[in-house]
C-alpha positions as CSV (number, residue, x, y, z in Angstrom):
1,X,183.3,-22.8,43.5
2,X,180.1,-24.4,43.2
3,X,178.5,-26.2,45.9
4,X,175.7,-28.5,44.8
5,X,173.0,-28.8,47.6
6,X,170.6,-30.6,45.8
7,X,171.0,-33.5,43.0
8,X,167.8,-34.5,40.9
9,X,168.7,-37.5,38.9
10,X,165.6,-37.6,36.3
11,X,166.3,-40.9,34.6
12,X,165.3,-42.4,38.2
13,X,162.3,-40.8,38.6
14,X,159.2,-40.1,37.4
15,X,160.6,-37.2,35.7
16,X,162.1,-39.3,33.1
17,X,161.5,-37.2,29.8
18,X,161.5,-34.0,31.9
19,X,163.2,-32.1,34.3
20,X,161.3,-29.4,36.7
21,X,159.8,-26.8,34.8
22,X,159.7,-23.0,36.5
23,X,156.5,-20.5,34.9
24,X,156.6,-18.5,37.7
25,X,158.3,-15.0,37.2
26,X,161.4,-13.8,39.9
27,X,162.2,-17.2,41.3
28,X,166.0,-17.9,42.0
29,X,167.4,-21.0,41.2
30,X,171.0,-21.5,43.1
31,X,172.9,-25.1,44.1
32,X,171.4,-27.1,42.2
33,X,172.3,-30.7,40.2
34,X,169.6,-31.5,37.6
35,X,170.8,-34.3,34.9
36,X,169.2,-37.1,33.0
37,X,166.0,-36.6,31.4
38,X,165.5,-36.6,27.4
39,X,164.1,-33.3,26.7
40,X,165.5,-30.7,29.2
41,X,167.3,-30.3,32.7
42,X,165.6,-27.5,33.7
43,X,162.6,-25.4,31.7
44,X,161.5,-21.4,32.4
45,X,158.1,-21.0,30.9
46,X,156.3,-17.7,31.0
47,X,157.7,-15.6,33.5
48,X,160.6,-14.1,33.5
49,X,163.3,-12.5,35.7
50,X,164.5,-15.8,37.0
51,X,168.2,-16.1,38.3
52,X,169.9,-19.1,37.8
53,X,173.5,-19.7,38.7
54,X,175.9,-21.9,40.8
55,X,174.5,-25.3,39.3
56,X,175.0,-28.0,37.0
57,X,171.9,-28.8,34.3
58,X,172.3,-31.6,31.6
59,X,173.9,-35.4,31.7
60,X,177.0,-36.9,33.3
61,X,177.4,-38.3,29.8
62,X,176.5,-37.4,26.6
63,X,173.0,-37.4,26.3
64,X,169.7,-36.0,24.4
65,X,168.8,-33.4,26.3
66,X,168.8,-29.3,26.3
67,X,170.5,-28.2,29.5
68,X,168.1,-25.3,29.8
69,X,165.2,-24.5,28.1
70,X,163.4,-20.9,28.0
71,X,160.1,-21.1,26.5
72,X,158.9,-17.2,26.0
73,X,160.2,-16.1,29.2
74,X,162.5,-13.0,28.8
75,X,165.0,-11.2,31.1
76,X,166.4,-14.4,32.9
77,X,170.1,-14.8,33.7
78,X,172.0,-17.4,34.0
79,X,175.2,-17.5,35.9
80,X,177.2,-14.2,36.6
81,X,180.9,-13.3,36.7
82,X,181.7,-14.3,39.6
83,X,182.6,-18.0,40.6
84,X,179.9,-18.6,43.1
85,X,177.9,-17.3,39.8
86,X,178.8,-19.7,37.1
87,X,177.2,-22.8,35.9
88,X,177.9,-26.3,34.3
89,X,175.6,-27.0,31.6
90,X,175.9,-29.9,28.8
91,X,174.2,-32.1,27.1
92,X,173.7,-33.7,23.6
93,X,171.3,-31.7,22.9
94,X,171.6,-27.3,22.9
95,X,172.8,-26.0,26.2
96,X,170.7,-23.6,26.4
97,X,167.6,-23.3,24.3
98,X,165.3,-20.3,23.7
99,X,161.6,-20.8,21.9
100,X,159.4,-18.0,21.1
């Protein structure tokens, strides 16, 4: 099970193209609700070794966006095998998105 603890709505805020972007390295993302937005839920950028699981990234509908986006930031993971673990991710866009 999932719980959510916090829910980011981007197309009400001032995030409205973007969602939060993460460049630090080891950070731990867990609980989380991050939808709307026209480019991406939720971007890594740079460092790497992020954990991200037990959220939901992308629309309620079908949207434009990339769930996630990693922009050269290696050895992430996101979700896990067990429940507590696993994410939701959609979108209209890629779910999740990897640029070098």
């Amino acid at each position: 099970m999932v719980l959510i603890v916090v829910d980011v709505e981007a197309n009400s805020s001032p995030l409205t193209t973007r969602g939060p972007t993460i460049s630090a390295g080891g950070s731990t993302v867990k609980g989380v609700a991050i939808q709307g937005g026209e480019l991406w839920a939720l971007r890594l950028v740079s460092g790497g070794g992020n954990v991200i699981e037990g959220s939901l990234f992308g629309d309620r509908q079908v949207g434009s966006s990339d769930a996630v986006l990693l922009v050269e930031s290696s050895d992430n993971t996101i979700g896990g095998t067990s429940p507590a673990a696993r994410n939701v991710v959609s979108g209209g866009g890629d779910g999740i998105r990897i640029q070098s």
